[in-house]
C-alpha positions in Angstrom: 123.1 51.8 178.3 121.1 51.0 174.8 121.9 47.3 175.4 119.7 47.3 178.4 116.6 48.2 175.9 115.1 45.5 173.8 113.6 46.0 170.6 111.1 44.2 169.6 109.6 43.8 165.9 105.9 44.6 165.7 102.8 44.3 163.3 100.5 47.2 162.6 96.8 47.0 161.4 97.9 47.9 157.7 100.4 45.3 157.9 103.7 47.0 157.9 106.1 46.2 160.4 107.8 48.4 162.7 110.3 48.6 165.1 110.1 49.7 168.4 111.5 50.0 172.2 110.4 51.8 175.6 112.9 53.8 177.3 113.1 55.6 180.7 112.9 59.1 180.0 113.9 60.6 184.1 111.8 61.4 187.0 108.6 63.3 186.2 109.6 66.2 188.8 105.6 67.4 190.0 105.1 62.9 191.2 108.1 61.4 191.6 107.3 58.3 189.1 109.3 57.3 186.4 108.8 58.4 182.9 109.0 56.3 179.9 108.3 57.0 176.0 108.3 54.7 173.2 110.6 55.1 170.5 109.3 53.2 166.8 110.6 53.2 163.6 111.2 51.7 160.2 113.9 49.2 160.7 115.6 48.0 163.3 118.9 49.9 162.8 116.9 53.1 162.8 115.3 52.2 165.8 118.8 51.4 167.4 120.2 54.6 166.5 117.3 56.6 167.5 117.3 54.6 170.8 121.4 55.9 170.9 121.1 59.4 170.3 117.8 59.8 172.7 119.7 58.1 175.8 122.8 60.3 174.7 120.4 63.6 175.1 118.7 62.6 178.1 122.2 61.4 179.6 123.6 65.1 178.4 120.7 66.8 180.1 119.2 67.9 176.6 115.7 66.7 177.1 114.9 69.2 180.3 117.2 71.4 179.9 116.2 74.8 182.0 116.0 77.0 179.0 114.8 74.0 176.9 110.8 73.7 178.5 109.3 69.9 177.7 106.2 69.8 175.7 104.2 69.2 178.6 105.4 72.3 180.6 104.6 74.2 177.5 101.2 72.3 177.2 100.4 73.6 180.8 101.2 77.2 180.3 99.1 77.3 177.0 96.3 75.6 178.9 95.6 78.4 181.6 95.5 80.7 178.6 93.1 78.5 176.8 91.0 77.9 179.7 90.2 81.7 180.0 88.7 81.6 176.1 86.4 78.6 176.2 83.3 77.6 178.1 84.2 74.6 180.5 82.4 71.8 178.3 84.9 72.8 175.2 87.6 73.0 177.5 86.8 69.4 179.1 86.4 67.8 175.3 89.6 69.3 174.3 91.5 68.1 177.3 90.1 64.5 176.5 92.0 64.5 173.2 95.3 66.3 174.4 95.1 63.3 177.1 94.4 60.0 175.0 96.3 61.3 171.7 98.9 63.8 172.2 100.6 64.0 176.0 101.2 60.2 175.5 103.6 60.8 172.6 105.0 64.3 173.0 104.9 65.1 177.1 108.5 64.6 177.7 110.5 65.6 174.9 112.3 68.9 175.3 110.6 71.7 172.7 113.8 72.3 170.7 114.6 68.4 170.5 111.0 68.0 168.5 111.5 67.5 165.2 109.3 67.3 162.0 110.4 63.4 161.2 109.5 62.9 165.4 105.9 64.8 164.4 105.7 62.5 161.3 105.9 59.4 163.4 103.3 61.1 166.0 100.6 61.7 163.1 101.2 58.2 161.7 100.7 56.1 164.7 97.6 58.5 165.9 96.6 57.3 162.1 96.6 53.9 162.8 93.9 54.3 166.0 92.0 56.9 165.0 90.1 58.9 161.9 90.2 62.4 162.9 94.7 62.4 162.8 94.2 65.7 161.4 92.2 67.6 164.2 95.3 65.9 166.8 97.5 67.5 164.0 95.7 70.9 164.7 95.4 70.5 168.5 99.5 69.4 168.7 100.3 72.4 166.3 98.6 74.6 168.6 101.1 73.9 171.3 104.4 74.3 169.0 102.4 78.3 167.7 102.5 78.9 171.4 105.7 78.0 172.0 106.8 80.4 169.4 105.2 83.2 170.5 106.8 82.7 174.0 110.3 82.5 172.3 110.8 78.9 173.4 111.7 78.0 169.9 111.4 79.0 166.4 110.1 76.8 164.0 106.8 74.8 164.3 107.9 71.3 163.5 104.3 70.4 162.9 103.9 72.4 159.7 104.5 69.9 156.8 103.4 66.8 158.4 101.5 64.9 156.1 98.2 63.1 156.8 98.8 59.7 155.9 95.9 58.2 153.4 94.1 55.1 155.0 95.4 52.4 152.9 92.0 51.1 151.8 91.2 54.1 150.2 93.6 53.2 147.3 91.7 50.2 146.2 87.3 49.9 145.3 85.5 48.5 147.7 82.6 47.9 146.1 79.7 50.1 145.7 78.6 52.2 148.4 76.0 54.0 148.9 75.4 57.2 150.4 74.0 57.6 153.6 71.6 60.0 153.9 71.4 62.5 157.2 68.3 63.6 157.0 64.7 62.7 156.5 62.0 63.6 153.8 59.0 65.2 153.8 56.8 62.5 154.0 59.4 60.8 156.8 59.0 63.8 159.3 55.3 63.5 158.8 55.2 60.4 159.3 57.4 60.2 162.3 55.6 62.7 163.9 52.1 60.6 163.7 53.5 58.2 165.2 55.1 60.0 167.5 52.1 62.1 169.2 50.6 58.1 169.4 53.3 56.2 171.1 55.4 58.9 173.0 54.6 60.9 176.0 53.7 64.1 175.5 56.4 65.9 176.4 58.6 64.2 173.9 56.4 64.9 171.3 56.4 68.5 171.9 60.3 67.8 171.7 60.6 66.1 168.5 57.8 68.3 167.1 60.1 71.4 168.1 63.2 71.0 166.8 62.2 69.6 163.4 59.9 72.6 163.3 62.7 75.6 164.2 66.0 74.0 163.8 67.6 74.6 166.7 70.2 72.6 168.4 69.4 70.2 171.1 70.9 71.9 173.8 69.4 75.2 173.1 65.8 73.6 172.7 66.6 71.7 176.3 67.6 75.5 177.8 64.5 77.4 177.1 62.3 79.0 179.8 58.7 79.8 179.2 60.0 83.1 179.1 61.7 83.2 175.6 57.9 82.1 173.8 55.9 84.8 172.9 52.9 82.9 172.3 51.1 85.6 170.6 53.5 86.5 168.3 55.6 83.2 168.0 58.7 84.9 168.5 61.4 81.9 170.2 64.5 83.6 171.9 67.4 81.6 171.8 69.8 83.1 173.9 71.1 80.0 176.1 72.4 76.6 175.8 72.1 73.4 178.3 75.2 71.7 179.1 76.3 69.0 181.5 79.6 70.3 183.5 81.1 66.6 183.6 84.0 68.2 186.1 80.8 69.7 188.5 78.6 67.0 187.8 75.7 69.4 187.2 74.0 71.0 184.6 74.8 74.6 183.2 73.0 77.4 180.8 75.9 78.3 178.8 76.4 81.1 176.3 75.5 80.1 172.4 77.8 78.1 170.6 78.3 81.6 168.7 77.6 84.9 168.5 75.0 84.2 166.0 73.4 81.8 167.8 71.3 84.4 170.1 68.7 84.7 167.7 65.1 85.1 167.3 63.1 82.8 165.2 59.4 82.2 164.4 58.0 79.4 165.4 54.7 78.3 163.3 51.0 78.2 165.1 50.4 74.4 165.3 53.9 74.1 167.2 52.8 76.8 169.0 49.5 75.2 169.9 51.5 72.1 170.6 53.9 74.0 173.3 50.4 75.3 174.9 48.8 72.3 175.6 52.1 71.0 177.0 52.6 74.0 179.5 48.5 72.9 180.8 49.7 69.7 181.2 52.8 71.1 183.0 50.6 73.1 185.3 48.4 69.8 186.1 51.9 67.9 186.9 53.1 70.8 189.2 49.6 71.3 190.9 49.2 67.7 191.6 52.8 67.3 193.3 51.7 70.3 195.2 54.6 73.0 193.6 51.9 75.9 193.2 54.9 78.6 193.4 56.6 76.7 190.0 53.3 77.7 188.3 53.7 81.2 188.1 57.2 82.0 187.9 57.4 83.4 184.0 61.3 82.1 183.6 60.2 77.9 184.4 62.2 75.8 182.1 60.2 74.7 179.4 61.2 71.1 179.4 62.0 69.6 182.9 61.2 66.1 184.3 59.1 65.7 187.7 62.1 65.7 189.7 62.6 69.0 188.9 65.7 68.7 186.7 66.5 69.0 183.3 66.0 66.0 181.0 69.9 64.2 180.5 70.9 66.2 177.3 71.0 62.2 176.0 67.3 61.8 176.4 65.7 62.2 173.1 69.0 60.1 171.6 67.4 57.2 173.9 64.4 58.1 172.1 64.7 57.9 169.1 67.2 54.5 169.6 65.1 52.6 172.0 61.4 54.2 171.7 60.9 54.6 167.6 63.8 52.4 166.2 63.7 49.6 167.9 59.5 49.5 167.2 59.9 50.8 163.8 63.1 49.2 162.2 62.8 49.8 158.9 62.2 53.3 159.0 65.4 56.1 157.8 67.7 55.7 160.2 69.3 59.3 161.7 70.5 61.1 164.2 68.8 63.4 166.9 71.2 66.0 164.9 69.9 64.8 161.8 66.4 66.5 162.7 68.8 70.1 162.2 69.8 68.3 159.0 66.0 67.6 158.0 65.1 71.3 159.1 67.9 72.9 156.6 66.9 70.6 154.0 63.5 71.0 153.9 64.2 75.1 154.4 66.0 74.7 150.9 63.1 72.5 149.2 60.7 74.7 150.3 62.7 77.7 148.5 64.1 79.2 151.8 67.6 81.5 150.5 71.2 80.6 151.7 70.9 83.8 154.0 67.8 82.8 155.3 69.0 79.8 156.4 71.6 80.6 157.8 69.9 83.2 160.3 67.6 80.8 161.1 70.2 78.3 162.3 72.2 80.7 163.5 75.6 79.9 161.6 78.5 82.3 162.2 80.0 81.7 158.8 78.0 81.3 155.7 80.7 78.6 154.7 79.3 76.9 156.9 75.6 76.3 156.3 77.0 75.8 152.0 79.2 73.2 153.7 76.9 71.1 155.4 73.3 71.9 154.8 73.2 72.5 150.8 72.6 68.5 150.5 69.9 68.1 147.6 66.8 66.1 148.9 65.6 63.6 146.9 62.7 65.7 145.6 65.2 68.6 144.8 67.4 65.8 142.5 64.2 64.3 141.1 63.0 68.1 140.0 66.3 69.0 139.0 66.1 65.7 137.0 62.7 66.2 135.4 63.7 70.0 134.6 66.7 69.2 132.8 64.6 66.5 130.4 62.0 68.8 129.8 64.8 71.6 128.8 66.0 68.9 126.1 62.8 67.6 124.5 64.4 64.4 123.2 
């Protein structure tokens, strides 16, 4: 009976005010518990009559209906298919969004009983918690494709959901300035001075690396000895580290991409850098009396003195509690910010689009125009100067 359901009158963050009631939805049959879903609308008639017609369809049997597979039972059967295409780390991220955003709101409705208005009111109140509503958009629109392609309906109600525009964004709110990702020049070498002063030597070699070839922080954390040529200053990249948060233990994935197994060169003071840091390796191994570690040509290059890789979080504590806190003022970024300052710097220094590109090992071109071709501040200031010296007045 709807008269057992109270609806109560509720205030969002934007300030509109909604409607809304919870409503037992059956027995969830794999646990035995009770299911409930919240119901929210506009008004409080529309809530009412919503609240009518759901109890009238879960009543009739509509909602599980054999032939009629709930979103969830769908969601399962896409997921063993998905879990077949994606390494285990994308697979646990993923899962942790289906879980806080999606399941919540769509788990127990029947496919065929989804509609678009029901998806509306899905990407509106994910909206209201969260920024990125239109990757949950994405994610839930992958279930409906699915479901078409099994023949378990035909439409995908997901298709013209609108994103809703953050209300704020209609009005100025005052001037705001950029932030930039990535450091200057004169930042890196700055950082880096202080950096072979205050930080162990290890982390130096870190730091020193990535701002020097670009890679990502996994891959840098996944190298063996193995992958340096020395001589030649050839750097395989072929590998990434990840933390299995399922296993609890560290993996050497595949790439991100395809092209991600690269070869880059790596400059000769970086490469005098990484020599001095596998003696001082040696002396570490020698001393703790691991003589077989010495010789074996496929050591990881960056390992503590336990033995295990460094938490892929490491040079994030860094940088946060190491430099920043020490040196507050200076440009504030992000370990990832040092790929930023790479590309950057590649393009000041008159590197091509290609070029860059192979050297980071982007799949899609699109992609290093998208977020690398930032203009440093030397590139505006030259850009600048070269436009007033075209006009001569």
């Amino acid at each position: 009976m709807a008269s057992n359901y109270k609806i109560s009158e509720i205030t969002l963050k934007s300030g509109a005010t909604k409607y809304q009631c919870v409503v037992y939805v059956g027995l969830d049959p794999a646990t035995g518990k009770q299911r409930h879903t919240t119901i929210r609308r506009d008004t409080y008639k529309e809530t009412e009559q919503a609240l009518h017609a759901f109890i009238k369809d879960r009543d009739d049997g509509k909602l599980t209906a054999s032939d009629n597979k709930t979103f969830k039972q769908v969601y399962d059967e896409w997921h063993i298919q998905y879990a077949k295409r994606v390494k285990p780390s994308t697979l646990y991220n993923v899962d942790s969004k289906y879980n806080a955003n999606i399941l919540p709101y769509f788990q127990y409705y029947a496919m065929k009983k989804i509609t678009p208005s029901i998806c509306q009111d899905m990407v509106n109140s994910v909206a209201e918690k969260i920024k990125s509503v239109n990757e949950m958009k994405m994610y839930a629109s992958l279930i409906f494709k699915f479901a078409m392609k099994r023949g378990y309906i035909t439409k995908n109600p997901m298709e013209f959901v609108e994103i809703p525009k953050d209300p704020k964004s209609f009005y100025w709110q005052g001037t705001q300035r950029i932030q930039r990702k990535y450091w200057l020049k004169s930042e890196v070498q700055q950082f880096l001075e202080i950096a072979q002063q205050e930080f162990r030597f290890y982390d130096y070699a870190m730091f020193r690396l990535l701002l020097f070839s670009g890679m990502r922080k996994g891959e840098m954390q996944g190298l063996n000895w193995s992958d340096l040529d020395m001589e030649s200053g050839e750097l395989k990249i072929d590998k990434t580290l990840t933390w299995n948060k399922i296993k609890s233990k560290f993996e050497l994935q595949a790439p991100k991409t395809i092209t991600s197994n690269r070869v880059i060169i790596i400059d000769p003071v970086t490469i005098k850098i990484l020599k001095q840091w596998k003696l001082e390796q040696k002396k570490e191994l020698m001393a703790l009396g691991r003589t077989k570690e010495i010789t074996k040509p496929d050591y990881p290059m960056f390992l503590n003195l336990h033995e295990t890789y460094f938490p892929l979080s490491h040079l994030n504590n860094i940088m946060k509690y190491n430099f920043y806190k020490h040196h507050p003022t200076f440009h504030k970024i992000s370990v990832h910010g040092l790929r930023h300052t790479h590309a950057s710097l590649l393009f000041e220094a008159g590197a091509s689009l290609k070029d860059v590109q192979s050297k980071l090992g982007h799949k899609d071109i699109q992609t290093t125009m998208n977020i690398y071709t930032h203009v440093t501040e030397t590139k505006k200031q030259k850009t600048q100067d070269q436009f007033a010296e075209f006009m001569g007045f």
